[in-house]
Structures are given as structure tokens and as C-alpha cells.
N, C-alpha and C positions, 0 to 999 in steps of 0.2 A: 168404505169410509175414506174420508182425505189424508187419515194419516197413512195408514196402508200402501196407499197407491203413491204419496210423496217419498213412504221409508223404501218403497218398490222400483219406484223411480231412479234412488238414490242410491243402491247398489244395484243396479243394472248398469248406469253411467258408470260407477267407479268399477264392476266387472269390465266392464266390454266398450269401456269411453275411449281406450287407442284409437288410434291410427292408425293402418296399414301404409307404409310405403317404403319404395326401392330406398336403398340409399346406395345413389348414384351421383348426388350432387346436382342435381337439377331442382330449380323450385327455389333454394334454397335464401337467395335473393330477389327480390323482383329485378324485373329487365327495365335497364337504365339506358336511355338514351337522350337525345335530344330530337324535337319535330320543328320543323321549320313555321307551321302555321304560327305556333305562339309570337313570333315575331316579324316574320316578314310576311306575314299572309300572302298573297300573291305575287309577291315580287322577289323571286327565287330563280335560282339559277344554275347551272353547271359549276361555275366558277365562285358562286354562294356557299355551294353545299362544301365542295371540298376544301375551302376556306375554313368553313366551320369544323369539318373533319380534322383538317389538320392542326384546329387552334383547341381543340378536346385531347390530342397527344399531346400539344406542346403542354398544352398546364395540367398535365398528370393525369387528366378526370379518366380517362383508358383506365390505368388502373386500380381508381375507385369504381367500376363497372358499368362506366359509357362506353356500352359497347356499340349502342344502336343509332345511327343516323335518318330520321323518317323525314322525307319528302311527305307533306303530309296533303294536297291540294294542288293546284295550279303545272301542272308540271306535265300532262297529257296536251297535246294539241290535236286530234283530230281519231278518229279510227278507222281501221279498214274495213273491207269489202265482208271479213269473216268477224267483224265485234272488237278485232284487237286491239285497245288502246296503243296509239302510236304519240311517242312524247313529242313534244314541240320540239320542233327542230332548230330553232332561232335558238332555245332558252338551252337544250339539252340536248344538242350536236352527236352526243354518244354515250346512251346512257347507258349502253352492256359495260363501256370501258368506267364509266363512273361507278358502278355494283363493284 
């Protein structure tokens, strides 16, 4: 009968409806950042990105939890012999030193 199985229903969830998890602090916010596509679509740069990096500290947003800067498009120029994306070298001179 459907009431049965809805009153069955309805202490099963209220028995056993937690959650399991660490509490470690993780999760706890979603990850805030910013991505370059919404704005500059292809037209990004070394000199772009860390503009941006650095104008998300000056106006505080770091510690509302921009913590992320995504190159999100445009920013690979060519790859090698074994698959590896190798970044434009015009746009992103050094991209180990910009990470």
C-alpha cells in the first residue's frame, strides 16, 4: 500500500538521511575564481593574466576566496613531438614563472 511505503520511506531518510564526511574544511565553500574566457576570450596574455591576478589582491576579493585564476582557451600554441601542449611563446614567454 502507498501509505506504507511513503511512512517506510519517511523514517528510513529521517534514520539514515546524514551525511558522512571528514571535517577537514574542504568542500566547504565552492572554488572561487576568475576565468579569462568570460572576458577576453582569445585575447589573453602573460601580462593580462597577472594584471588580473594582481587587481583580485588589490580589491580584497583573495580574501573573500578568489583564489583561482583559470586561463581558460587561447593560451597553448603548438605541441610537441610526444602530445605536450607547448604555450605560445609570443603570448606566454614563461608560463612555469607565471603558475
Amino acid at each position: 500500500p502507498p501509505f506504507i511505503m511513503s511512512a517506510t520511506l519517511i523514517l528510513f531518510s529521517l534514520l539514515f538521511g546524514g551525511v558522512l564526511s571528514l571535517n577537514n574544511g574542504l568542500g566547504r565553500t565552492p572554488q572561487m575564481g576568475w576565468n579569462s574566457w568570460n572576458h577576453f576570450h582569445c585575447d589573453v596574455s602573460d601580462q593580462l593574466i597577472r594584471d588580473t591576478a594582481d587587481a583580485i589582491v588589490s580589491k580584497g576579493l583573495d580574501k573573500h576566496g578568489y583564489v583561482y585564476v583559470n586561463i581558460d582557451d587561447c593560451w597553448a600554441g603548438s605541441r610537441a613531438s610526444d602530445g605536450t601542449i607547448i604555450p605560445d611563446p609570443k603570448a606566454f614567454p614563461d608560463m612555469t614563472a607565471l603558475a
